[in-house]
GUNUKOL-319604 format. One line per field, with one value per residue (C-alpha): x, z, y; residue in one letter; residue number from 1. Coordinates in nm, 4 decimals. Each point is the difference from the previous one (the first is absolute). Layout:
# residues N
east	c(X	...) $
up	c(Z	...) $
north	c(Y	...) $
type	c(a	...) $
seq	c(NUM	...) $
# end
This chain:
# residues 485
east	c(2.3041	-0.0525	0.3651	-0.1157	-0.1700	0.3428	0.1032	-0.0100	-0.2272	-0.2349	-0.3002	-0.0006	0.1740	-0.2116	-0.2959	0.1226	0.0509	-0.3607	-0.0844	0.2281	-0.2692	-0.3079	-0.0730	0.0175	0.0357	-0.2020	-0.3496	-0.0163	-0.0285	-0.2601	0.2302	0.2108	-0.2485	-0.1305	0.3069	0.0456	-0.3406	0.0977	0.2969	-0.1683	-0.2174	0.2603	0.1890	-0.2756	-0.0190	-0.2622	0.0065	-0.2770	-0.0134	-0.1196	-0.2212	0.3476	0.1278	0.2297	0.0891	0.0017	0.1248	-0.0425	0.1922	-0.0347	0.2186	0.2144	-0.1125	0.1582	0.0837	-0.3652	0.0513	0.2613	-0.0626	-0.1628	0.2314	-0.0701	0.1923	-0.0298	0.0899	-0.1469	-0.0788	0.0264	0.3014	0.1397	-0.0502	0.3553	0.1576	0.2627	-0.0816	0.0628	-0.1995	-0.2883	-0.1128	-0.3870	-0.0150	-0.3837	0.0584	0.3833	0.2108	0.3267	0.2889	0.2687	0.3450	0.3108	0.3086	0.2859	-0.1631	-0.3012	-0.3485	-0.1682	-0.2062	0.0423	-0.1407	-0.2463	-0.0298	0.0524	-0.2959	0.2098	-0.1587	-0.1692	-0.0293	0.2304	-0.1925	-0.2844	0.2061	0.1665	-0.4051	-0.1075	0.3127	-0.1350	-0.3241	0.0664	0.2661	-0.1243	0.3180	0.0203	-0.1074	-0.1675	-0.3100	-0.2847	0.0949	-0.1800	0.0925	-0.1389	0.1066	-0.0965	-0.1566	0.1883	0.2517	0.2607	-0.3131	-0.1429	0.0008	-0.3664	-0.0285	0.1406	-0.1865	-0.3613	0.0862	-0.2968	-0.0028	-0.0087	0.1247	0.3502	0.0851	0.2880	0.2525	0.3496	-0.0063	0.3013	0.0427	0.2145	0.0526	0.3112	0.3305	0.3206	0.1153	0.0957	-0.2165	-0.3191	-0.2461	-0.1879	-0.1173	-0.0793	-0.1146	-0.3247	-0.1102	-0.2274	-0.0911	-0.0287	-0.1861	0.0264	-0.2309	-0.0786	-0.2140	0.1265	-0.1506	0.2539	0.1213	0.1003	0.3197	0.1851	0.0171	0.3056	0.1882	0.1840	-0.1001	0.2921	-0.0524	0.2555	0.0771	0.1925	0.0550	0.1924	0.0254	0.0392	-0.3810	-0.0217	-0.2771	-0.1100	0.0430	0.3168	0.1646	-0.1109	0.3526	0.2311	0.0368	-0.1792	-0.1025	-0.3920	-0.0789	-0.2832	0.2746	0.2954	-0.2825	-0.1246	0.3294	0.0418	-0.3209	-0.0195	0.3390	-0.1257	-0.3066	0.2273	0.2796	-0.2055	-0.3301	-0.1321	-0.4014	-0.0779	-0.2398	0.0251	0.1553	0.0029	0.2478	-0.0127	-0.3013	-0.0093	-0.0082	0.2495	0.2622	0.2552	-0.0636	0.2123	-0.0658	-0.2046	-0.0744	-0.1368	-0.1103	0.1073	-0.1029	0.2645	0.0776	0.1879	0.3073	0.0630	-0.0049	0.3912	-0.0228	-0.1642	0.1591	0.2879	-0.1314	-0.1426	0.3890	0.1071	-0.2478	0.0784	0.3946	-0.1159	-0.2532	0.3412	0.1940	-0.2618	-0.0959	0.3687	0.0327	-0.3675	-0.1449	0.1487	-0.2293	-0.1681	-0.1291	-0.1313	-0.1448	-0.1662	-0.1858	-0.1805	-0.3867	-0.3154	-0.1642	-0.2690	-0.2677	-0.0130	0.1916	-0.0482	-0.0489	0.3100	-0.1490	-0.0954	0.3561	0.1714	-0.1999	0.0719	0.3510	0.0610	-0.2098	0.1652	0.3259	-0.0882	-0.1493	0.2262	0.1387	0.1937	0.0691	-0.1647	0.2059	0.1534	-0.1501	0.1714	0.0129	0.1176	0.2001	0.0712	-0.3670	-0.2233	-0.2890	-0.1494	0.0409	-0.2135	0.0074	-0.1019	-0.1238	-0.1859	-0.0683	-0.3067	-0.0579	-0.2223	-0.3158	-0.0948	0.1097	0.2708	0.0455	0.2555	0.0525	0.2010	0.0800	0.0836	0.1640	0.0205	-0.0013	-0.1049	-0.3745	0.1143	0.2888	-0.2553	-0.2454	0.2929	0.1578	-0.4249	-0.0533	0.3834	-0.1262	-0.3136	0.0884	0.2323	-0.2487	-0.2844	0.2545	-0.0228	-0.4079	-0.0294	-0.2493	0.1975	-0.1772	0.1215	-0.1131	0.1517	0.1568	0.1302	0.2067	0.3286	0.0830	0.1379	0.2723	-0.0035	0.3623	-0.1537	-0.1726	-0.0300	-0.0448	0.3673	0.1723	-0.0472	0.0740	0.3426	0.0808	-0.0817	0.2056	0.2592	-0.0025	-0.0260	0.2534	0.2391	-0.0442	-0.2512	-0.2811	-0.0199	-0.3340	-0.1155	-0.2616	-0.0894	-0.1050	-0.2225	-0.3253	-0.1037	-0.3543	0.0989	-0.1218	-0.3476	-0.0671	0.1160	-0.2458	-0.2757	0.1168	0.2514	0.0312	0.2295	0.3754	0.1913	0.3187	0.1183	0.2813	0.0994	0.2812	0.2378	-0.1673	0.1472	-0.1818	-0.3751	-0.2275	0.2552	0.0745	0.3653	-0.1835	0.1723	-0.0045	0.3019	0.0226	0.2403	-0.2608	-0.3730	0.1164	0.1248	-0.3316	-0.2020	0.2057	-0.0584	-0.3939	-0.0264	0.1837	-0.1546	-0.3955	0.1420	0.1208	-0.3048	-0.0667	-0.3426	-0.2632) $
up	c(-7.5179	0.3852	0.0297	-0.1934	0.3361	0.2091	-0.2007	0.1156	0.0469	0.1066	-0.0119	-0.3381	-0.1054	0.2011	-0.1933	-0.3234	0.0737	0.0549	-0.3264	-0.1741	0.1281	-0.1474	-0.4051	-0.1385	-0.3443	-0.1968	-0.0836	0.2665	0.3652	0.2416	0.1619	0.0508	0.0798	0.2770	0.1616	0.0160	0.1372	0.2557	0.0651	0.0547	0.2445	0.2026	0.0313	0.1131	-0.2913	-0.2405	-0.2965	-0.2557	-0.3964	-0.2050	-0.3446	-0.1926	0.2156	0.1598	0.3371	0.2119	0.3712	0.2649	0.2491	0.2802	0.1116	0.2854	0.3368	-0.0599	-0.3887	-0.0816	-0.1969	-0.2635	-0.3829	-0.0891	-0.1620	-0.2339	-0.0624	-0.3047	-0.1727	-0.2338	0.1683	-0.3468	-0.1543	-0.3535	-0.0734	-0.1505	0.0296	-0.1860	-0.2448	0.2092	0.2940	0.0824	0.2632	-0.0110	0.0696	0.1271	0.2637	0.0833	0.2232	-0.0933	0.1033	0.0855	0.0448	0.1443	-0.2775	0.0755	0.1287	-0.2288	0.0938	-0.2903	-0.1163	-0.0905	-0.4102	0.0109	0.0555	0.3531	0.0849	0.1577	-0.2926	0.1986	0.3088	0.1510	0.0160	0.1020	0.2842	0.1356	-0.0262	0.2269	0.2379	0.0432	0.0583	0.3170	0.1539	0.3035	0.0548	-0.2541	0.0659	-0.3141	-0.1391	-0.1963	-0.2147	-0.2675	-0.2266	-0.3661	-0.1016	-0.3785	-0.2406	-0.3009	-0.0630	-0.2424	-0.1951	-0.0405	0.3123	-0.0053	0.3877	-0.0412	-0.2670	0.1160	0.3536	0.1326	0.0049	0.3859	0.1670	0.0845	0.2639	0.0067	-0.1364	-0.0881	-0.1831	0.0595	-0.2516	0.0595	-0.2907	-0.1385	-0.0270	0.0597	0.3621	0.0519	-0.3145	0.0403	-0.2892	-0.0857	-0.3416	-0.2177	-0.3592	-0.1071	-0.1976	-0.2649	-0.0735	-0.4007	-0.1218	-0.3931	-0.0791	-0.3200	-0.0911	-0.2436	-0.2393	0.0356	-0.2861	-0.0257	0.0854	-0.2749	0.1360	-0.1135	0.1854	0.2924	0.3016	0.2610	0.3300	0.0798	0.2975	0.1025	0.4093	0.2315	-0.0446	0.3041	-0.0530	0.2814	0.0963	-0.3183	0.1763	0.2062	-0.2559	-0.3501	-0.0612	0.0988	-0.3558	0.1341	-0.2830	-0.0767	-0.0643	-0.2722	-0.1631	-0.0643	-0.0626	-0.2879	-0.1593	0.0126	-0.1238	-0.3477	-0.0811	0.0589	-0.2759	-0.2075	-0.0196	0.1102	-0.1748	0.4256	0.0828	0.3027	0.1948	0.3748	0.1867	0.3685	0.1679	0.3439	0.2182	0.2276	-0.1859	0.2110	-0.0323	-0.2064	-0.1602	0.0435	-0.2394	-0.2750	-0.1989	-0.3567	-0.1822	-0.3332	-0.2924	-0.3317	-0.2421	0.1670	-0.2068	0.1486	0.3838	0.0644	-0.1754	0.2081	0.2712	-0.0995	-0.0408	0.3477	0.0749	-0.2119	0.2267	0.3137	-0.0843	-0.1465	0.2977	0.2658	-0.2005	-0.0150	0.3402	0.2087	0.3143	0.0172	-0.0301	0.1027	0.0198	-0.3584	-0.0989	-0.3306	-0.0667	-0.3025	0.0834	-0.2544	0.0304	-0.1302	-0.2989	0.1069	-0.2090	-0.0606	-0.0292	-0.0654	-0.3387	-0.2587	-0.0319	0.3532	0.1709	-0.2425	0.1265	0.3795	-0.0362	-0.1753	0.3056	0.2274	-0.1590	-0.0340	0.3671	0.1534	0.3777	0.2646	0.0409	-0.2178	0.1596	0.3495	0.1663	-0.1353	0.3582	0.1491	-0.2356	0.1725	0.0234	-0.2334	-0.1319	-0.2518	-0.0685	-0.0954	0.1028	-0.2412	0.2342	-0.0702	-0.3547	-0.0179	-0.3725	-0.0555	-0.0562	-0.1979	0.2271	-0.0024	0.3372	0.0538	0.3295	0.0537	0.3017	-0.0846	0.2001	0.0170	0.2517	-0.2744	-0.1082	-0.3682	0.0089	0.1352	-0.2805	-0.2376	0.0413	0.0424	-0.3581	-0.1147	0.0973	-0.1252	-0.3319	0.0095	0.0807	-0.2184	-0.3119	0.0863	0.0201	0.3865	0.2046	0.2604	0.3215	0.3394	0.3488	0.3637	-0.0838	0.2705	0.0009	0.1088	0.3626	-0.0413	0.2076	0.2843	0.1361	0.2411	0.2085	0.3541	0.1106	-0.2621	0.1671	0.3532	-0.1252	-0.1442	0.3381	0.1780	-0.2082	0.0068	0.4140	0.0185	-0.2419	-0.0641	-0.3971	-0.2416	-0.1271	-0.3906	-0.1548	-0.2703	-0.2928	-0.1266	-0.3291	0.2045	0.0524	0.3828	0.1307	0.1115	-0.3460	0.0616	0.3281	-0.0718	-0.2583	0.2621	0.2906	-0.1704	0.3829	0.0761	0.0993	-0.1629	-0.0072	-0.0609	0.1397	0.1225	0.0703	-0.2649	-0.2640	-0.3556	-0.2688	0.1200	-0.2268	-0.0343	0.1538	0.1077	0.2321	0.3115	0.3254	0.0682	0.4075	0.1215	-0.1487	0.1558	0.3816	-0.1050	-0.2015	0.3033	0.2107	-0.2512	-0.0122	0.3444	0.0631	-0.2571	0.1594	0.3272	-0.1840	-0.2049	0.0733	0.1368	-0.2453) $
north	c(14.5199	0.1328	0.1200	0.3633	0.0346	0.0410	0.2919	0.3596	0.1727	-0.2951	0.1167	0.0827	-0.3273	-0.1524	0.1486	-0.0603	-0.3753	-0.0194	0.1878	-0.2787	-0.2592	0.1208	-0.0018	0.3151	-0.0029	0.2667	-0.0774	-0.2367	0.2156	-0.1578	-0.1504	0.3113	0.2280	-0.2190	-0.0258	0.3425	0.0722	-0.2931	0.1912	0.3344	-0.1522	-0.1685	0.3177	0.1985	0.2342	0.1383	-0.2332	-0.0442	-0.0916	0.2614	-0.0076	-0.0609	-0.2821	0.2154	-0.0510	0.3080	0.0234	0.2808	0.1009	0.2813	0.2498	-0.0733	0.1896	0.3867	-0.0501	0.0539	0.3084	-0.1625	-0.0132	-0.3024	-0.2699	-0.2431	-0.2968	-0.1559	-0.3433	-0.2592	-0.4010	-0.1578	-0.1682	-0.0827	-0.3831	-0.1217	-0.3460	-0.2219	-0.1910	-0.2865	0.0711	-0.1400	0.3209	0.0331	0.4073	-0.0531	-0.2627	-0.0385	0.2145	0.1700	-0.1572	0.2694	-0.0647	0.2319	0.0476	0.2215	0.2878	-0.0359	-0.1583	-0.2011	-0.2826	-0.3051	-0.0636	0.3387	0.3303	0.1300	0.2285	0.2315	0.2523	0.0869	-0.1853	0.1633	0.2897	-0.1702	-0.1463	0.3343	0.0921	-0.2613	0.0509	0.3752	-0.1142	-0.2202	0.1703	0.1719	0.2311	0.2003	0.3190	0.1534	0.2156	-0.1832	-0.2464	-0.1914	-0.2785	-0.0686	-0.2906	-0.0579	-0.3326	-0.0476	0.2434	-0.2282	-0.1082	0.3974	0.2094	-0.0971	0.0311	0.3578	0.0777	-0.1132	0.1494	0.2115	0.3626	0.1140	-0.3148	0.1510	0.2430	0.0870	0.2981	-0.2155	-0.3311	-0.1834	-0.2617	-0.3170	-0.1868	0.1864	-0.2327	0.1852	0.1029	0.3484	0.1131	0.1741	0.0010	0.3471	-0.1037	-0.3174	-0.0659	-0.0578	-0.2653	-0.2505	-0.3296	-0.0370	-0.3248	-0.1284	-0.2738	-0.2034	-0.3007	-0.1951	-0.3477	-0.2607	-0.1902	-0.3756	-0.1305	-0.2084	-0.3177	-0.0818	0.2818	-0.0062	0.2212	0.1148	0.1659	0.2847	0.1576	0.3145	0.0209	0.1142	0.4030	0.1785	0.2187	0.2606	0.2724	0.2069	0.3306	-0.0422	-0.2564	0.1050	0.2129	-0.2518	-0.1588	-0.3510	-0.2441	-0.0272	-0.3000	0.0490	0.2453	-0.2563	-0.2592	0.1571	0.0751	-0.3592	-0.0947	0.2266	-0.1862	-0.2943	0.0280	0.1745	-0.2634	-0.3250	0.0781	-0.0307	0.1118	0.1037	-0.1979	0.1602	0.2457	0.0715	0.2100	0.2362	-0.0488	0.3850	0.3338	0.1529	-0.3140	0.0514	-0.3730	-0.2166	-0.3174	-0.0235	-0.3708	-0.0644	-0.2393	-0.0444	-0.2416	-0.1005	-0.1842	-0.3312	0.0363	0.3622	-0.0518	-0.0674	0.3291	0.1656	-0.1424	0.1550	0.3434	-0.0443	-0.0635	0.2915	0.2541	-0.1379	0.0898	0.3378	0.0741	-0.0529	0.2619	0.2280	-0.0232	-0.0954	0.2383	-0.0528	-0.3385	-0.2989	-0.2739	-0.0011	-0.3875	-0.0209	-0.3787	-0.1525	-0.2954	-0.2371	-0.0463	-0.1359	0.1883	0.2548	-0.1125	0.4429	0.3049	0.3661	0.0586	0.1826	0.3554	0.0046	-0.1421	0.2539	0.2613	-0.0667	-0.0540	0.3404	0.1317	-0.1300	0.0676	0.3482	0.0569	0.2606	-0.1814	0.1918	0.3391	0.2912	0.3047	0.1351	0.2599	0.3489	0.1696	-0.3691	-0.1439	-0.3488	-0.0476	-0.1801	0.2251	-0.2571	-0.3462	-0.2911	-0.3745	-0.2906	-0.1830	-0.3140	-0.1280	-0.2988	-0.1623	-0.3124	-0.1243	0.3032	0.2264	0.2255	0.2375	0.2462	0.2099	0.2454	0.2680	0.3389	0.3175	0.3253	0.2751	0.2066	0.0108	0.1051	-0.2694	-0.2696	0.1177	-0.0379	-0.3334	-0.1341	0.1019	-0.1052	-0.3668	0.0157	0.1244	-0.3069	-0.2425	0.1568	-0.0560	-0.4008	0.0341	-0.0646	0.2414	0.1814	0.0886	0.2032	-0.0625	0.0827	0.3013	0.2269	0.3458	0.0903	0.1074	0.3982	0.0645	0.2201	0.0794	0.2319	-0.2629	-0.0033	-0.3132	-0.0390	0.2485	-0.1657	-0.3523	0.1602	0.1799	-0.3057	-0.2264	0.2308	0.0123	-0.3804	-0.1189	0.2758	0.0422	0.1955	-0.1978	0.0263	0.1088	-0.1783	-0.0336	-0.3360	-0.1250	-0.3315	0.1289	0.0173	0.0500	0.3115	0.1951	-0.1873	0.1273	0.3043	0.0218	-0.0855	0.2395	0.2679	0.1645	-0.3046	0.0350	-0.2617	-0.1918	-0.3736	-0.1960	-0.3655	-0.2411	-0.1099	-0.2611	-0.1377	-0.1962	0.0058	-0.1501	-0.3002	-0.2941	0.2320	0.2163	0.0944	0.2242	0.1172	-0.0659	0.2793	0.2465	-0.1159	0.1131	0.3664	0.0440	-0.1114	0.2460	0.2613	-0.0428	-0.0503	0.3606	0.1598	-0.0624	0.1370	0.3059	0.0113	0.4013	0.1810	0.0761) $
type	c(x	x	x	x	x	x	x	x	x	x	x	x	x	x	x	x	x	x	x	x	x	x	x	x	x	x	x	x	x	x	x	x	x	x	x	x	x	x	x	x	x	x	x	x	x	x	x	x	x	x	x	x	x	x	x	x	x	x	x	x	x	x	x	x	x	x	x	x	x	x	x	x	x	x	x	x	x	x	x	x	x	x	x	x	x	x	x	x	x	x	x	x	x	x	x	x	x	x	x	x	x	x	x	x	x	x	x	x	x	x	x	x	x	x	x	x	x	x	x	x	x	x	x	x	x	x	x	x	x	x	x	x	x	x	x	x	x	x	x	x	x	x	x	x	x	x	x	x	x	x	x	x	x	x	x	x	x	x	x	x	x	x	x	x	x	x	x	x	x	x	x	x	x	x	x	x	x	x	x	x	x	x	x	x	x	x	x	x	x	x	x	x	x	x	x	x	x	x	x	x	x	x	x	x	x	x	x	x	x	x	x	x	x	x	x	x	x	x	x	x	x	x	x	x	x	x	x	x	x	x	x	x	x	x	x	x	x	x	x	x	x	x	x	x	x	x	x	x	x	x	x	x	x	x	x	x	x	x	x	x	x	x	x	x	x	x	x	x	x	x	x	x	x	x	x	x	x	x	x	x	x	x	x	x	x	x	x	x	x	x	x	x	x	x	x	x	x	x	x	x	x	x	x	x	x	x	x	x	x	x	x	x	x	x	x	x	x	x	x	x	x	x	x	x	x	x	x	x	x	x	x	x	x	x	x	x	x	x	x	x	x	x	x	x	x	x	x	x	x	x	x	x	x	x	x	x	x	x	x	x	x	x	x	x	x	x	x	x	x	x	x	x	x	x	x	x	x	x	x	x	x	x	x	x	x	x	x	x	x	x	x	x	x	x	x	x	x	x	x	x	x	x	x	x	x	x	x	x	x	x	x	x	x	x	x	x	x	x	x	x	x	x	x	x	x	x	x	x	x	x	x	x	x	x	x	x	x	x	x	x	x	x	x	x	x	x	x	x	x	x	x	x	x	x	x	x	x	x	x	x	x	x	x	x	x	x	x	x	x	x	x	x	x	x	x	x	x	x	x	x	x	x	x	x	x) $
seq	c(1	2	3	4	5	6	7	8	9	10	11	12	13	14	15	16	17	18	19	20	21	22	23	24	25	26	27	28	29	30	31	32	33	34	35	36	37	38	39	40	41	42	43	44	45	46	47	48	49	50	51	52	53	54	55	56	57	58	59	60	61	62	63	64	65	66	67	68	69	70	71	72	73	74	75	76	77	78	79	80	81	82	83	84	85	86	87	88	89	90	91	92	93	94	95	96	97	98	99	100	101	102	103	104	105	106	107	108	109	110	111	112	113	114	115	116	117	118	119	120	121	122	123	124	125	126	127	128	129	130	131	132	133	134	135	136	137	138	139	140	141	142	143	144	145	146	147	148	149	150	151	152	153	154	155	156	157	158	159	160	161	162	163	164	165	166	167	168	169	170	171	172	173	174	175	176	177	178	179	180	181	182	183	184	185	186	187	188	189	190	191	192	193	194	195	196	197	198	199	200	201	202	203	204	205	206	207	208	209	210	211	212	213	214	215	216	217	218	219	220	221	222	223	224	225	226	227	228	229	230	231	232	233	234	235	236	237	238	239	240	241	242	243	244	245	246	247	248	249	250	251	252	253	254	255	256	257	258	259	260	261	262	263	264	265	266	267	268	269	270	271	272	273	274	275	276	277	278	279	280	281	282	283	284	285	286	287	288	289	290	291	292	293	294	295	296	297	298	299	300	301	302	303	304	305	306	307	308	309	310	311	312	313	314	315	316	317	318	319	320	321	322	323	324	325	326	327	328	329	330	331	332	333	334	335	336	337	338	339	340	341	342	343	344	345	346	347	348	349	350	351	352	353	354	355	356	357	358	359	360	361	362	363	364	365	366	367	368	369	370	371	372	373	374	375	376	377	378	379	380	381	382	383	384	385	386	387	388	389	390	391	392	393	394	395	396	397	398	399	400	401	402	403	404	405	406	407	408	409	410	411	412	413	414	415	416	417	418	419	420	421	422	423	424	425	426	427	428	429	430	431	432	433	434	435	436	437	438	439	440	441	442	443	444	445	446	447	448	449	450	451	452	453	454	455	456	457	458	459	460	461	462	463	464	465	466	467	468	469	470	471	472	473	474	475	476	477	478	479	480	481	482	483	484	485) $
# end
C-alpha cells in the first residue's frame, strides 16, 4: 500500500496515498472535508468550507507575480463506491489498499479513487510547494460530484475570484477538454399489492455477474453488456416457457455505472426448474456470442431457494418487463460536427423490485438541451405505458465549447514545448463540473485535463504511472506562464 509513495513525482503520490486513507465515498464526506481543512492549515493556506460543503483554499501571489490572472484549480474529493462481490471493503471506515501492476496503479477488490483524487492530490501538491513561482491561486474542491455535482451546483454566487478555471478531473494525457455533455437523472416508481405465493412452487435465485460495467459517459459506446438489459431478456423467456413470476429484482447500485450484475428471484412450478436451468444455460451461451471481443467474464448462476411467501403480481410483472425491455440503453446519436463523440445516450442503471416497490433509475446525456429534452420524454413515455410516475431531479447543461480559449491555447503551446507533440482537443460526452460553474460565473476561462485513467467507476480503475509526472510538469508550467491581467 505505501510503495505508490516512491513514484514520481512524490509529492503528488505522496498526496494521493493519503487521500487513499480517508473514506470518501459519496454521501459520506466529514471525514474528507476535515482532512482537507487539516491540510490547509498545515500548509499555511486559506482554507475554509463553504455553505455547499465545498472546500475552498487560497493562495497569494508570489512576490512580483502579483498582477497575474487569477487561477482556479478545480477538482471533486468524492469517490465512486465499487467493490467485488467478494470483498468485504467497508467504503466509510476502511482505507484503500493500492497496489503497483505493470505500469498501472490500482486497488485491490474496489474502485481506486484516482477519479478524482488525483486531482485533488496535484491540488494539494500546489498548495504546499513553496517554489513555484505563480499568480493567485485558488482551489474549489467540490461535495458529491459522482452522486449529482451537488457541491457545484449549490456553490455560492461570489465566492470565486478568479478569471481561468482549470479543471482536473479529465482522464486521457495529452487531451484537453473544452466541452462536456450535460445531463439527467430520470426516476420511475410504482407501488404495487403483492399476491400469495403458491406454496407448492419452487422459488430459484438467479444471478448474472461478471460484465465489465465502466463510466456511463466515457464507456457507454463501447458495446459493454448491461446487466438489467441481458437480465430481462432472460427473464420474459423464462415466464413464457416455465410459467416463472417474478418475486425480486435488484441489479446496478450508481446511476452513472454501467451495471454490472443484476439477480432475480423467480418462483415455478417444481417440475419446470431443470428447465429453466437450462434456458439459464441457453442465455449464458447466447450472451458470449453476442458479446465475444467484449465481455469475457459473464457468470450466469441459478441457485435453488426457499419460497418467498410473495411476489409481484401477473399484470404488474408483465408490465415491468415490457418496460424494461423497451427502455432504450446506450447511445442515442454522435455529435454531427464530432462524429466520434457521443451526443446522447442513456444508462439503465439500477433496477429495485420488492416489497411493493418497483424503482427504476436511470442517467441520461446530452450536450444538447433539445436532445436531453428528447431522450427525458422517450423514457418517460416508456415508463408511463407500464403505469409508473416518472420524475427528474439533478439536471445540469452541457459545457459549450470554446476553441478559442486562452488559458487552451497556452496549455497546447506548453505541452507542445515540454514534450515535443500537439496536444489533441477534445469534447466529451461525461459531464464535468465545468458546465455548472460556468453557469454560476460565465466570465470564467476554462479547460480540463489529467493523467491517463481506464475503467473508473469499477473495481478496474487505474492511473496510468508514466502519465501523472508530465501532467504535474504541465500544470506546474502553465501557473508560471499564467499571463498579466
Amino acid at each position: 500500500m505505501n510503495e505508490i509513495q516512491n513514484l514520481n513525482p512524490k509529492c503528488v503520490w505522496k498526496n494521493f496515498h493519503a487521500l487513499t486513507q480517508v473514506p470518501r465515498p459519496s454521501g459520506h464526506l466529514e471525514k474528507i472535508q476535515q482532512f482537507l481543512l487539516d491540510f490547509g492549515e498545515k500548509v499555511g493556506v486559506e482554507v475554509f468550507k463553504d455553505p455547499a460543503g465545498n472546500i475552498v483554499f487560497r493562495k497569494p501571489a508570489s512576490a512580483g507575480m502579483e498582477n497575474r490572472k487569477g487561477v482556479i484549480l478545480q477538482a471533486h474529493m468524492d469517490m465512486v463506491p465499487e467493490r467485488d462481490t467478494e470483498s468485504s471493503h467497508n467504503f466509510e471506515t476502511d482505507p484503500i489498499r493500492t497496489w503497483i501492476d505493470d505500469g498501472w496503479v490500482k486497488a485491490k477488490g474496489t474502485t481506486l479513487g484516482a477519479d478524482n483524487g488525483l486531482g485533488v492530490a496535484a491540488i494539494m501538491s500546489i498548495m504546499e510547494d513553496k517554489t513555484l513561482k505563480h499568480g493567485p491561486i485558488e482551489a474549489l474542491i467540490t461535495r458529491d460530484e459522482e452522486t449529482g455535482m451537488y457541491g457545484a451546483n449549490d456553490l455560492p454566487a461570489g465566492e470565486l475570484q478568479g478569471d481561468i478555471l482549470m479543471n482536473l478531473d479529465s482522464e486521457h494525457w495529452g487531451k484537453f477538454v473544452i466541452g462536456s455533455a450535460g445531463g439527467i437523472d430520470i426516476t420511475a416508481t410504482m407501488g404495487y399489492q403483492e399476491t400469495d405465493t403458491d406454496p407448492e412452487d419452487a422459488a430459484v435465485r438467479v444471478t448474472l455477474k461478471g460484465l465489465r460495467s465502466g463510466h456511463s459517459g466515457l464507456e457507454i459506446n463501447e458495446g459493454r453488456a448491461n446487466a438489467n438489459k441481458l437480465m430481462v431478456r432472460f427473464v420474459r423467456e423464462a415466464i413464457e416457457q416455465t410459467e416463472a413470476r417474478l418475486a425480486s429484482w435488484h441489479g446496478g447500485k450508481v446511476r452513472n455505472v454501467i451495471p454490472y450484475k443484476a439477480e432475480v428471484v423467480l418462483t415455478l412450478p417444481k417440475e419446470n426448474v431443470d428447465a429453466l436451468k437450462e434456458l439459464a444455460d441457453s442465455w449464458l451461451d447466447d450472451f458470449n456470442r453476442q458479446y465475444k471481443g467484449i465481455e469475457t467474464g459473464i457468470k450466469f448462476s441459478v441457485e435453488e431457494i426457499a419460497t418467498p411467501a410473495q411476489e409481484v403480481p401477473v399484470e404488474i410483472q408483465d408490465n415491468l418487463i415490457n418496460a424494461i425491455y423497451a427502455c432504450h440503453d446506450g447511445v442515442v446519436r454522435m455529435i454531427p460536427s464530432y462524429p466520434d463523440v457521443v451526443e446522447t445516450s442513456s444508462n439503465l442503471a439500477i433496477i429495485d423490485i420488492e416489497g411493493g416497490q418497483a424503482v427504476i433509475k436511470i442517467l441520461a446525456r446530452s450536450s444538447r438541451e433539445d436532445m436531453k429534452d428528447y431522450i427525458v420524454k422517450m423514457l418517460e413515455s416508456c415508463f408511463n405505458m407500464a403505469g409508473m410516475k416518472v420524475e427528474t431531479a439533478g439536471s445540469y447543461g452541457g459545457w459549450d465549447p470554446n476553441p478559442d480559449s486562452p488559458i487552451l491555447h497556452l496549455l497546447l503551446k506548453e505541452y507542445k514545448q515540454l514534450f515535443g507533440k500537439d496536444g489533441i482537443i477534445q469534447v466529451d460526452h461525461a459531464g464535468l463540473e465545468c458546465s455548472v460553474i460556468l453557469g454560476k460565473y460565465p466570465h470564467l476561462d476554462v479547460v480540463s485535463f489529467g493523467p491517463t485513467m481506464k475503467s473508473p467507476h469499477t473495481t478496474s480503475e487505474r492511473a496510468l504511472i508514466e502519465t501523472v509526472d508530465p501532467f504535474w510538469q504541465l500544470l506546474k508550467k502553465t501557473l508560471e506562464d499564467i499571463p498579466q491581467k
